[in-house]
BANU-965124 format. One record per residue (C-alpha): residue in one letter; x, y, z. Coordinates in steps of 0.25 Angstrom, whole numbers, plus 5000, padded with zeros to 4 digits. Each point is the difference from the previous one (the first is absolute). Last residue first. Layout:
AXYZ...
***
This chain:
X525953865588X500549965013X498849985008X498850064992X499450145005X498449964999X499050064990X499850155002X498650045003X499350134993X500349994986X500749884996X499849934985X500649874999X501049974989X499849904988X500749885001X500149914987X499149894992X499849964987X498749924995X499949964984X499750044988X501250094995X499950085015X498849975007X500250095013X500149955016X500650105010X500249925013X500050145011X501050035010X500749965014X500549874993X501550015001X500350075014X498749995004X500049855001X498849935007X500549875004X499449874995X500749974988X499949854997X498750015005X499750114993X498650075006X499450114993X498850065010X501050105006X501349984995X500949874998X501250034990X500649944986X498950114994X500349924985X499349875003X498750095006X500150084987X500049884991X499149935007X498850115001X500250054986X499949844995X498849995007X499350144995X500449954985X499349875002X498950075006X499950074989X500249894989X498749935007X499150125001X499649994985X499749855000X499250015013X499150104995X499849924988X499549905011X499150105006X499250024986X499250105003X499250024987X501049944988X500049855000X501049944993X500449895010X501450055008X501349974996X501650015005X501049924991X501050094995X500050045016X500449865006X501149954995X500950134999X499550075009X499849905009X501549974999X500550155003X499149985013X500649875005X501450064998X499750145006X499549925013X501249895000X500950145001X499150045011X500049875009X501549984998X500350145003X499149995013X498650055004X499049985012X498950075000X499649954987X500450024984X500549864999X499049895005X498750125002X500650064987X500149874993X498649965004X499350114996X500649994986X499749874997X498650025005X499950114990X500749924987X498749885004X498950145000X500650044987X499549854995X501149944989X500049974986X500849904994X499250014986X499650145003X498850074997X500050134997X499350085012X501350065005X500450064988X499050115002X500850075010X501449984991X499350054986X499450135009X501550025005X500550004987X498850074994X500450115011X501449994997X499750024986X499350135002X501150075007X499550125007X500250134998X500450085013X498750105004X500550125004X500350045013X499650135009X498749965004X500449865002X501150025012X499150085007X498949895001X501249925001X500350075012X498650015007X499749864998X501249955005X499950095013X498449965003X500549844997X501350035009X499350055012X498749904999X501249864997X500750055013X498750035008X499649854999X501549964999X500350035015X501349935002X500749924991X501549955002X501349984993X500050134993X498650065000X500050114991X500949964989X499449894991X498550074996X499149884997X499350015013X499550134997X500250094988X500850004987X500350114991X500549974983X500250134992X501449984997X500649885007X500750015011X498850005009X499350125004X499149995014X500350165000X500950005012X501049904991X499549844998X500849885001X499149884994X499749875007X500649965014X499249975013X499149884995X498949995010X499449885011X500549884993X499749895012X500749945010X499449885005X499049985011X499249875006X498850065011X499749925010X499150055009X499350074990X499249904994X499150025012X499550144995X499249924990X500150084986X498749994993X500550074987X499050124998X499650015012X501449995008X500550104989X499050115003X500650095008X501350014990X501250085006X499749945014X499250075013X499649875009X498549954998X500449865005X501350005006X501349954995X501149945010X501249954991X500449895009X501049934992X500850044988X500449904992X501549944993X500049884991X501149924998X501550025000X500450074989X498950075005X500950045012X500950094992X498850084992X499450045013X501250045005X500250074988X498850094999X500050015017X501450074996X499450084989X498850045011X499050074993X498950035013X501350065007X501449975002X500850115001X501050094991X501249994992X499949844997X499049945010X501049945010X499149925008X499650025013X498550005001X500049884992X500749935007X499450015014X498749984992X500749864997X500149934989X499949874998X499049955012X499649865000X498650004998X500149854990X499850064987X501150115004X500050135009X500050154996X499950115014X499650084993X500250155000X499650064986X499049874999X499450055012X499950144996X499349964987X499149895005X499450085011X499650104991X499749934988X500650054988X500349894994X498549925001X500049974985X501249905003X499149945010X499249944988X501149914998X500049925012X501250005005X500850094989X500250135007X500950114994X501250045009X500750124991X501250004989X500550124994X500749994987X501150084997X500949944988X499550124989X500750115010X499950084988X499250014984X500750104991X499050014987X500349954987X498649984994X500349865003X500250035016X498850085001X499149914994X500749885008X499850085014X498750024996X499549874998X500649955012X499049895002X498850055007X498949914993X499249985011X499949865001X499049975009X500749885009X499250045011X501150135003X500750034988X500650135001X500449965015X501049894993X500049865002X500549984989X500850104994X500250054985X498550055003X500750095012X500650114989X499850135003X499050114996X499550054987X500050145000X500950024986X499750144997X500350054985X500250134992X499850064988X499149884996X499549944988X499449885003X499949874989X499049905002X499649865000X498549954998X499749875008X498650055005X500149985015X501650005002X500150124993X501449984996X501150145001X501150044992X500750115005X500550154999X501250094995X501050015012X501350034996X501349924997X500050034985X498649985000X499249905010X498849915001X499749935013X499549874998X499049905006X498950115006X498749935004X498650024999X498849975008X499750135003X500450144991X499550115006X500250144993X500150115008X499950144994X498550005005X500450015016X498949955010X500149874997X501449995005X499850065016X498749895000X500949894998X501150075007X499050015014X499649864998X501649944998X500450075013X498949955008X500449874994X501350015004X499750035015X500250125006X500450005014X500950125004X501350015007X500950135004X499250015014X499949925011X498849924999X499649974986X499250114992X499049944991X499750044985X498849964995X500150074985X499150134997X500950064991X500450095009X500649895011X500649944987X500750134995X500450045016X500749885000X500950014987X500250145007X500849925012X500749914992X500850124992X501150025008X500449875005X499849944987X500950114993X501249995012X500049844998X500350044983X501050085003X500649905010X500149904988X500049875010X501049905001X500650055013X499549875007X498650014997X499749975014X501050115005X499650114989X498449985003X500350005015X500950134998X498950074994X499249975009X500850055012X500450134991X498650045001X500250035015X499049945010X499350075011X498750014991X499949914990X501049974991X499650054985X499949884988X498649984999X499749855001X498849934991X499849885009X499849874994X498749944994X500549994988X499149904988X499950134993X501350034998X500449874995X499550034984X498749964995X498750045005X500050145003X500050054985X499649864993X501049914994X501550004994X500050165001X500450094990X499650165003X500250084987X500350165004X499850124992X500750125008X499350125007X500849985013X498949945007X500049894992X501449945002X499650025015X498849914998X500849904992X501350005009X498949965014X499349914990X501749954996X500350005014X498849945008X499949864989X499550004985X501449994993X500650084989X499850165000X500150034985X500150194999X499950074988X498949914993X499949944986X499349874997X500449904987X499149884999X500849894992X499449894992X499649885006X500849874995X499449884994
***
């Protein structure tokens, strides 16, 4: 039996329950607009930003330095792939984003030096928790999730939406939609948006809304890799270590046996793209993935110390870590953040009509490298909210095509017909995982890539008609599963065809069969668009503002 359809109308959608879309809803709010908050779970449980314990940094030099210098840093290690206008908003506005939490009661921490301050994500999440109760013309809508955006002639009109706790399906009439719903680590394993193995669900959901609701998505092919540890496996909880981080930013990295693979001497002189190495090495990345064709690589003598300042103080309590196991420590690079996803103006505006995007998610900040997303995702959630908030007051609600909703309603519900073939969604997933860690890793090549888009065309083909989960209609993670499958086969196929179309190695894209960086060619953006129902790609230009890119030799 299907459920009939719920039909809600609001001004403003904000999709995704992490720092930018409770940062958007709360700005959304304050502009006198009606707003609907969809999260997959709980405010302040759900989402990555309240599993941070990085460093919200302020975008100003400190005193002595010139803010051209940090600017310059961003440009470098991004390798000119940044939007400058959008690097010249972050720096502006970090520092009132700050003021907002220390008003709001939020333990905010100066570090040493100046320009950085420790908040941890959850600290952010429990000061938007209490920020969003505080506003009547929000409605919060948890456990739920948006599987299609709804257009009109081009322009935003809405979504379908599942209550994942009651089974009911929905229709939203929206002026204007946010999509706030981080990366894409889940198509990777290991990734740092699934440490434990815990499965959080981030699978590029967003970039696929966006891209199927005709939206430009760029730099879809960069990835950044970070050293995640494996031996044992509750050590992956204790990333943020320390010790363990800065030793694992200088090695030195040996084999089973102690031998030494890669030196710290290496690793301080590598050629890191346009800027240095540092606690995200793209060199160390590939090293690293070089000599696991080899075996296993480790870190040795991490020096922890009981009662040491970490992200998360109680982790050793709460998993019984034995500061012995840290000795040895086996490493392998894992999914840090996707860098590409939808290209957004000053107003975090997509190309499509009434759709804005904040946060990771947004493909044109960060170029080839990430730096400092804690404040990124706050500056650009606050800015989103305020411009579709605008955007809204002055739109009228685009019709919206009934069909295509029963359409997608029929599609979502499809899933828990039985199926004389059928197949377990949580079988297609591992599928996928493996195919992006064999094809879609570190280390790329045309062969690899065009074997990638060959082995997800076919899993689309097999594998999808006959995805099921058991009819069970209250939190049914395996239906779940089912309707995150064709995402990440969608987010995959992005990923391979614009890292086979950027014939070049920049940043944290690595082409073996290319390995120079090539500005005379490549110094721009991958511009991926669904044209007739399937993925074209071109170059789109990079926006300089402040920093010109590099004069290229006999251009």
């Amino acid at each position: 039996m299907v459920e009939p359809c719920r039909t809600v109308e609001t001004d403003v959608l904000v999709i995704g329950g992490g720092g930018a879309g409770a940062r958007a809803v709360i700005e959304a709010a304050k502009n006198n607009v009606r707003v609907t908050f969809v999260s997959k779970g709980p405010i302040g449980k759900t989402g990555l930003t309240a599993a941070s314990g990085g460093s919200y940094v302020v975008l100003e030099s400190p005193p002595g330095e010139p803010f051209e210098e940090l600017f310059r840093e961003a440009v470098l290690k991004g390798c000119y792939l940044n939007d400058q206008n959008l690097l010249e908003i972050w720096w502006k506005e970090s520092r009132p984003t700050v003021e907002e939490f220390k008003s709001s009661g939020a333990k905010v921490t100066e570090n040493r030096g100046g320009g950085s301050y420790r908040i941890t994500g959850s600290e952010m999440m429990s000061a938007f928790k209490t920020d969003i109760t505080r506003h009547p013309n929000i409605r919060l809508v948890q456990d739920s999730i948006v599987t299609k955006l709804l257009t009109h002639n081009g322009v935003i009109s809405g979504a379908a939406s599942l209550d994942l706790a009651s089974s009911e399906f929905s229709l939203i009439k929206a002026k204007a939609v946010i999509i706030a719903t981080g990366g894409l680590g889940g198509l990777y394993w290991p990734a740092e948006a699934t440490p434990l193995g815990i499965d959080p669900g981030v699978t590029g959901a967003g970039h696929v809304l966006a891209y199927r609701a005709g939206a430009e998505l760029v730099n879809m092919e960069m990835i950044m890799f970070s050293w995640i540890p494996l031996n044992p496996k509750r050590v992956f909880a204790c990333r943020h270590f320390e010790n363990l981080a800065a030793a694992g930013s200088k090695g030195p990295y040996c084999d089973k046996d102690g031998k030494t693979v890669i030196s710290s001497e290496e690793i301080e002189t590598a050629p890191c793209g346009m800027g240095s190495p540092d606690h995200y090495n793209p060199y160390l990345m590939r090293r690293l993935a070089e000599e696991m064709k080899k075996g296993p690589c480790y870190l040795k003598n991490v020096a922890v110390k009981p009662g040491q300042r970490r992200s998360h103080p109680d982790v050793d309590e709460v998993l019984k870590l034995d500061m012995s196991e840290l000795q040895m420590v086996q490493v392998i690079p894992g999914c840090l953040t996707s860098l590409g996803g939808p290209r957004v103006n000053e107003k975090c505006a997509t190309s499509t009509p009434g759709l804005f995007a904040a946060g990771e998610v947004i493909g044109n900040i960060n170029g080839a490298f990430r730096t400092y997303m804690l404040s990124q995702i706050i500056v650009f959630g606050k800015r989103a909210g305020l411009c579709a908030a605008e955007y809204a007051k002055k739109a009228d609600q685009i019709p919206t095509d009934v069909d295509k909703v029963m359409e997608e309603r029929e599609r979502v519900y499809g899933f828990l017909k039985l199926k004389p073939d059928g197949i377990s969604p949580v079988e297609v997933k591992k599928k996928i995982r493996d195919l992006s860690m064999k094809r879609l890793y570190v280390l790329r090549n045309r062969d690899g890539l065009m074997k990638a888009i060959k082995e997800i065309e076919q899993i689309k083909k097999a594998d999808l008609p006959r995805l099921q989960a058991a009819d069970i209609r209250k939190f049914n993670l395996e239906w779940l599963d089912c309707i995150e499958v064709p995402v990440m086969l969608d987010a995959a196929e992005m990923i391979a065809r614009s890292a086979l179309f950027r014939a070049e190695s920049r940043g944290c894209h690595y082409r073996e069969d290319f390995p120079e960086m090539d500005n005379e060619n490549w110094l721009c953006h991958t511009l991926l668009k669904e044209e007739a129902g399937g993925m074209t790609l071109s170059k789109a230009p990079v926006l300089f503002t402040t920093m010109p890119p590099p004069v290229v030799e006999n251009a």
